[in-house]
C-alpha positions in Angstrom: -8.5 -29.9 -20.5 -5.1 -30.2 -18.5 -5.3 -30.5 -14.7 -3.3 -27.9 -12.6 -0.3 -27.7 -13.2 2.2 -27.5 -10.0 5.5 -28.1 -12.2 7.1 -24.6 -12.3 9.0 -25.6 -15.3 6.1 -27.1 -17.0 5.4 -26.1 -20.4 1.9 -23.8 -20.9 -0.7 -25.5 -22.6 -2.4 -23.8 -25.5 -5.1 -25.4 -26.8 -8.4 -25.5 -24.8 -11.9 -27.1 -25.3 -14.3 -24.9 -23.0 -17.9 -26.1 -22.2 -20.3 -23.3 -21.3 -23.8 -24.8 -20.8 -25.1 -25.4 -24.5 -21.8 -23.7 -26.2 -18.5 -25.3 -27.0 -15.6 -22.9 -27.4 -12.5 -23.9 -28.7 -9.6 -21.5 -27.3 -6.1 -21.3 -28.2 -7.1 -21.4 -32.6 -7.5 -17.8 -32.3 -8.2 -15.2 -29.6 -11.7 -15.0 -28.6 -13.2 -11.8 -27.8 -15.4 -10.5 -24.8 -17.1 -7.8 -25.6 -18.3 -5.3 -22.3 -22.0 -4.2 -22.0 -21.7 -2.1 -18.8 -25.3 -1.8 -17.8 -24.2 1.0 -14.9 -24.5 4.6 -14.3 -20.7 4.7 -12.6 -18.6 3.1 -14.9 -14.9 4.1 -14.9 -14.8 4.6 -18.5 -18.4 6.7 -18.7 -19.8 3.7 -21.3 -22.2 2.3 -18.9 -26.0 2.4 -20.6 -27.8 2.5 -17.5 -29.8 4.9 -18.9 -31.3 3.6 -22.1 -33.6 2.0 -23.2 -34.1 -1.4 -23.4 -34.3 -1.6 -27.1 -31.2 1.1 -26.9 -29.3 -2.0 -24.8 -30.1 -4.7 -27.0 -29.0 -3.2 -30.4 -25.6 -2.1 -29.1 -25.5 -5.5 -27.9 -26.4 -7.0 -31.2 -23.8 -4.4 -32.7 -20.9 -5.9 -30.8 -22.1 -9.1 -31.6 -21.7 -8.0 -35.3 -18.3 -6.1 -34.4 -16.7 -9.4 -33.5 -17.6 -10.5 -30.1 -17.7 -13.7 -29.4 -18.9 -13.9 -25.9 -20.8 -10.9 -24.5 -20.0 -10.0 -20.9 -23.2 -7.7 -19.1 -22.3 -6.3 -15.6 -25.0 -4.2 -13.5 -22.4 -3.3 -10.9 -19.5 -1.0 -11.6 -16.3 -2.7 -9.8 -14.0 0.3 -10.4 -11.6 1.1 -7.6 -13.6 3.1 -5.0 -17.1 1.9 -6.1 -19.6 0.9 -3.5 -22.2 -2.1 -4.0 -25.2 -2.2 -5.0 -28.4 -3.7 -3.7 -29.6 -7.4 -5.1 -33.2 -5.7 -6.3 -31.2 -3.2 -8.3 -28.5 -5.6 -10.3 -31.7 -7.7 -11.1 -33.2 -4.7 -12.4 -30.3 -3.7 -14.5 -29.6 -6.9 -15.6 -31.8 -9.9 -16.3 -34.1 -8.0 -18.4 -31.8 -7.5 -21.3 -30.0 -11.1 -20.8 -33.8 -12.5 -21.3 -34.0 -10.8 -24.4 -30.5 -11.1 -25.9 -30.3 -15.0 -24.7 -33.0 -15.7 -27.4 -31.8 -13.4 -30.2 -27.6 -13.8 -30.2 -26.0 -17.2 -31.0 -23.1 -16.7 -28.9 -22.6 -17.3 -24.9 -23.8 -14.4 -22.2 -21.6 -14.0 -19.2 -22.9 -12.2 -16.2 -20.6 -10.3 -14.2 -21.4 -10.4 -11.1 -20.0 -12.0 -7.7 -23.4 -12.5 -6.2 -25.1 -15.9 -6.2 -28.5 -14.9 -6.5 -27.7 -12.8 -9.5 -25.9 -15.3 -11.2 -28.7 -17.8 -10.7 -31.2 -15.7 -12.3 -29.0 -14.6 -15.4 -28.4 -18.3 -15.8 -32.0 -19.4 -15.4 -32.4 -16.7 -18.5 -30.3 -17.8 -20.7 -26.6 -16.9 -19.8 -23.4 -19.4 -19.8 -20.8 -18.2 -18.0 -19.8 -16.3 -14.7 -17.4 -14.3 -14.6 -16.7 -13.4 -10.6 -14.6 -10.9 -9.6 -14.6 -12.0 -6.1 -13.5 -16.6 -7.5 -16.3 -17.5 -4.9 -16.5 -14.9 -2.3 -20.2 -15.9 -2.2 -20.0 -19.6 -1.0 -23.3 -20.3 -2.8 -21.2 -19.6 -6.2 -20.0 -22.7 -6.9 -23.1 -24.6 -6.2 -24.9 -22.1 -8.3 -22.8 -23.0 -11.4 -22.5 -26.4 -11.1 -26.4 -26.8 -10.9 -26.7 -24.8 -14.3 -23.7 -26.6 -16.0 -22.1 -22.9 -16.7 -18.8 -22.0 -17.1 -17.0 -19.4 -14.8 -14.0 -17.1 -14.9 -11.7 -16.8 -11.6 -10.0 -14.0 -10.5 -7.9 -12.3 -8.3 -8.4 -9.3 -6.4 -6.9 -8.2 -3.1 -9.7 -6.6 -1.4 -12.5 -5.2 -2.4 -13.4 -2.5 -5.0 -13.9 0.2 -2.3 -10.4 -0.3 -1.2 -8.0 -2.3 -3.6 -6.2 0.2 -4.6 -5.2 1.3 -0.8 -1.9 0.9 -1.4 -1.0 -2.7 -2.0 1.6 -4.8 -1.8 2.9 -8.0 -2.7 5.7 -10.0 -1.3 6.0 -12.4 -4.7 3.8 -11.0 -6.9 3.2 -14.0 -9.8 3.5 -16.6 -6.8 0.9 -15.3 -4.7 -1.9 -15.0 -7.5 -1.3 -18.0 -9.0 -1.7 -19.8 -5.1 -4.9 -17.8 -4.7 -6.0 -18.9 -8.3 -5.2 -22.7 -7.1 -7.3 -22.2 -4.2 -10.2 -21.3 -5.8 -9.3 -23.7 -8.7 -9.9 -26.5 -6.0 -13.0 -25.1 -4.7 -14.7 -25.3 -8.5 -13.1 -28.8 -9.1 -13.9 -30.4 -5.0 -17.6 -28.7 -6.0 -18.4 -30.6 -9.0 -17.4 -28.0 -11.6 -15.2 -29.6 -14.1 -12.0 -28.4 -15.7 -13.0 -27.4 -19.0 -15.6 -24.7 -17.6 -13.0 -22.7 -15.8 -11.0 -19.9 -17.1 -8.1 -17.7 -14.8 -7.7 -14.0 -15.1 -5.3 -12.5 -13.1 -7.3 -9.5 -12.4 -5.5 -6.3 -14.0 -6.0 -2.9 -12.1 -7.8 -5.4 -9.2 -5.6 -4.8 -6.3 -2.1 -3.9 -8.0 0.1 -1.1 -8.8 1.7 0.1 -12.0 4.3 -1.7 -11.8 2.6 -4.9 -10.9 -0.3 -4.8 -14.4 2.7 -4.1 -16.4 4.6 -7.5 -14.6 1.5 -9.6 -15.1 1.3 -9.0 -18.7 4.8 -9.5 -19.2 4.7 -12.5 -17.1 1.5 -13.5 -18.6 3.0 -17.0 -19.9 3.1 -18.4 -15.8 -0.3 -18.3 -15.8 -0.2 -20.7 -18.5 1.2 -23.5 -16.8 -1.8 -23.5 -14.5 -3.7 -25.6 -17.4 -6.4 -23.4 -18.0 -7.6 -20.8 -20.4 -6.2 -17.2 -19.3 -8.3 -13.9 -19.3 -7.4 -10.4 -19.5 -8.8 -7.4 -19.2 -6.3 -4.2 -19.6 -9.3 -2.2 -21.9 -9.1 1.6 -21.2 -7.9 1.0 -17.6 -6.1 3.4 -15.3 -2.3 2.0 -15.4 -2.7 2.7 -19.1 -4.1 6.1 -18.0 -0.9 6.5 -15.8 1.4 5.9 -18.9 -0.1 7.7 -21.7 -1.7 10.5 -19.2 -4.8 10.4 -20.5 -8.7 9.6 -20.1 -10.5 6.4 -20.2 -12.2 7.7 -23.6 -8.3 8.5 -24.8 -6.7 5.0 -24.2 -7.7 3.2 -27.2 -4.1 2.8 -28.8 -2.9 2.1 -25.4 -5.7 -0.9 -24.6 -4.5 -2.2 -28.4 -0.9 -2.1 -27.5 -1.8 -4.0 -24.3 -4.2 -6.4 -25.8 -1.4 -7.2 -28.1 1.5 -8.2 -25.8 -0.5 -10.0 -23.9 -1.6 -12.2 -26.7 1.3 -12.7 -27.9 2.6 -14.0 -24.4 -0.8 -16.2 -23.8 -4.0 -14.6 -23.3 -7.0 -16.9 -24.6 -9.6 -14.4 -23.9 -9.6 -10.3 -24.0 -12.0 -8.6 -22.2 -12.6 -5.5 -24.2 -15.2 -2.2 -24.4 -14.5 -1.0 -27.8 -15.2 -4.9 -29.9 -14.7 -3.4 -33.7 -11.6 -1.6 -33.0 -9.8 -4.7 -31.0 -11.3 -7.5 -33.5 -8.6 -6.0 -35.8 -5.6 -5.9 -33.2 -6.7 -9.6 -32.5 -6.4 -10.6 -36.4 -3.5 -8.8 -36.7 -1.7 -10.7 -33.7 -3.7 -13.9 -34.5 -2.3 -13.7 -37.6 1.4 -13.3 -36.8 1.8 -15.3 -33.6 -0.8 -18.2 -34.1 -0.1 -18.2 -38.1 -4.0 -17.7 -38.4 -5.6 -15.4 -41.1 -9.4 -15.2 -40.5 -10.8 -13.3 -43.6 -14.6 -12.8 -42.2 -16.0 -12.6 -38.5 
């Protein structure tokens, strides 16, 4: 994998070889999928399978698997705006028990969202590959954490935190000041062992922005590019879609396609998505036309 970049007028890199503990993923052929499995009672878009069983858990999981996922992201912690954190014992208790079982029955890598260290460690020492951290390190055990395990991790940006980031906030330079807080943490990974090709960006849609500044990101989604590493996004069922279309999270479907689809076609390697059989088609579809790709089976 590339280096960061710091040439502005660089040229964006779009072929990746990302190393997640035991699984090799080669991004840029065709868009991968991440498929949501919102373990929570709180979730923004009312998906969240805190309640189920077990058994319930695993076979939706094993379903998205089927859908088209090809990594599975499980979160025990909702991180929509106004949400409040939860205790350690609790995310544990959410969490690890269907990453122990899925880790042994799914052939593709588990990412565990969280921003906590301990709960990373423990979804790692069970069988999961990548974490994806809302927070890129607010935890200063993080990095340490991953590089122990030899997992991958996603970085991204948010300005504040989920109680508060949507308090009204502002950017001077929108693009600019990401992509320098994405560099910072970029260094922290890289001075901490972790190397290049286990690190993926997202610029952390509906994390701390506006209207306005989701729809810029996507648009602008090629700058993130030039960084030299695989870009993430997740737009699926979120509220600036809301705000356009006026509708509920359960009513946003065509809208999260629409969105997965620009920002494919300007550079995302990785969409983060809840509804995995619906977007595996708006991902061939794109695939098709933009990468010159026809995949005929999952």
């Amino acid at each position: 994998m590339k280096p960061l970049c710091n040439n502005s007028k660089a040229l964006p890199q779009d072929r990746f070889i990302l190393k997640a503990r035991k699984f090799t993923l080669k991004l840029g052929k065709r868009t991968q999928i991440m498929g949501i499995l919102n373990l929570t009672p709180d979730s923004f878009t009312g998906d969240g399978l805190y309640r189920l069983s077990t058994d319930k858990i695993i076979k939706k999981a094993e379903q998205m698997v089927r859908d088209g996922a090809d990594i599975l992201d499980i979160g025990g912690e909702s991180t929509r705006p106004g949400a409040k954190p939860i205790s350690e014992k609790e995310e544990i208790k959410r969490v690890i028990p269907p990453i122990k079982i899925l880790a042994k029955r799914i052939k593709i890598p588990i990412s565990i969202d969280t921003y906590k260290s301990k709960i990373a460690e423990l979804a790692l020492d069970n069988g999961a590959s990548i974490v994806n951290d809302i927070t890129a390190f607010g935890d200063n055990n993080m990095p340490k954490t991953i590089k122990r395990y030899n997992a991958a991790v996603v970085l991204m940006h948010m300005r504040g935190k989920p109680l508060d980031m949507q308090n009204n906030p502002h950017y001077r330079s929108l693009i600019t000041e990401i992509t320098g807080y994405l560099q910072k943490r970029i260094k922290i990974a890289v001075d901490s062992g972790i190397s290049s090709d286990k690190i993926i960006i997202d610029p952390g849609i509906g994390f701390g922005k506006t209207l306005e500044h989701n729809m810029e990101i996507i648009r602008r989604l090629a700058e993130f590019k030039k960084m030299g590493f695989p870009v993430l996004i997740g737009t699926s069922r979120k509220s600036f879609i809301g705000q356009i279309l006026n509708k509920e999270p359960q009513g946003r479907l065509m809208g999260t396609a629409a969105s997965i689809a620009l920002s494919i076609a300007n550079g995302a390697d990785i969409v983060r998505v809840h509804d995995v059989r619906e977007m595996h088609d708006v991902v061939k579809i794109i695939d098709a036309i933009t990468r010159k790709i026809i995949i005929h089976n999952f």
